[in-house]
C-alpha positions as CSV (number, residue, x, y, z in Angstrom):
1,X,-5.4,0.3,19.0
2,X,-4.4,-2.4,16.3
3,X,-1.2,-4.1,15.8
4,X,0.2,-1.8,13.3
5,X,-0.5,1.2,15.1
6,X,1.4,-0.6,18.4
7,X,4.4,-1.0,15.9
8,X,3.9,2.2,14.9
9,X,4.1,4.3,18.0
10,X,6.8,2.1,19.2
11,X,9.0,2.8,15.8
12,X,11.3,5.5,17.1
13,X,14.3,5.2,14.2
14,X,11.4,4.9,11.2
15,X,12.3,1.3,10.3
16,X,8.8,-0.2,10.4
17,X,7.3,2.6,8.7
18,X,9.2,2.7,5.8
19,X,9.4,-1.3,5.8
20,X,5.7,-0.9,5.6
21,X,5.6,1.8,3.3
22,X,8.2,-0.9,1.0
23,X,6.0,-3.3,1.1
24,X,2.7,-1.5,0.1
25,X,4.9,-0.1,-2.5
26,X,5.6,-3.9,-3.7
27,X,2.1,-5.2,-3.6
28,X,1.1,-1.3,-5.5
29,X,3.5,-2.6,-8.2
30,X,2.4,-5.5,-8.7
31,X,-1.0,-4.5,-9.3
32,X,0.4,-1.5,-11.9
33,X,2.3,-4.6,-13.4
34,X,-1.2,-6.2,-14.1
35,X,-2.7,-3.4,-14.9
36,X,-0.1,-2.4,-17.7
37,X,-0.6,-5.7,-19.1
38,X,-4.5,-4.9,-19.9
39,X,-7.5,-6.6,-18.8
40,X,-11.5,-6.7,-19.0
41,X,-13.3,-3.4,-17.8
42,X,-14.3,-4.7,-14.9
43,X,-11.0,-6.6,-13.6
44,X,-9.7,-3.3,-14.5
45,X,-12.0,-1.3,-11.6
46,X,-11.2,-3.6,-9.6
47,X,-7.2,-3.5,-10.0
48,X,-7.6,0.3,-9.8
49,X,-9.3,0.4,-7.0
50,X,-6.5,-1.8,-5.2
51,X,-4.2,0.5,-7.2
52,X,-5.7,3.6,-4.8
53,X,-6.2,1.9,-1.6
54,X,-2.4,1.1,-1.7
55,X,-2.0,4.6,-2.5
56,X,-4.1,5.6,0.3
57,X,-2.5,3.1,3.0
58,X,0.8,4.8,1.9
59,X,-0.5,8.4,2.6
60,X,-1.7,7.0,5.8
61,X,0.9,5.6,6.9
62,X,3.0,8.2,6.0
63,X,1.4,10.7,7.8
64,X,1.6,8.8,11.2
């Protein structure tokens, strides 16, 4: 079991969850931020694919 999911199954009000779920949110946004501001092709595959790992950390963590 890691760390998160110790803080995790110990969350009973929901307070870690969403603060994680903020802060994948935040780093998500920056990334968009950078992306929005254009860059080569390949910083770009990179950026997106940060772009949809936060995505799918949120979904992850959301479904927990």
């Amino acid at each position: 079991m890691t760390n998160l999911e110790e803080i995790l199954d110990n969350d009973s009000d929901g307070k870690a969850k969403r603060d994680v779920i903020e802060r994948l949110d935040q780093a998500q946004f920056a990334v968009k931020r950078k992306l929005d501001m254009g860059c080569s092709p390949k910083e770009y595959q990179v950026l997106m694919s940060q772009y949809e790992a936060y995505q799918a950390a949120k979904s992850v963590i959301d479904q927990y």
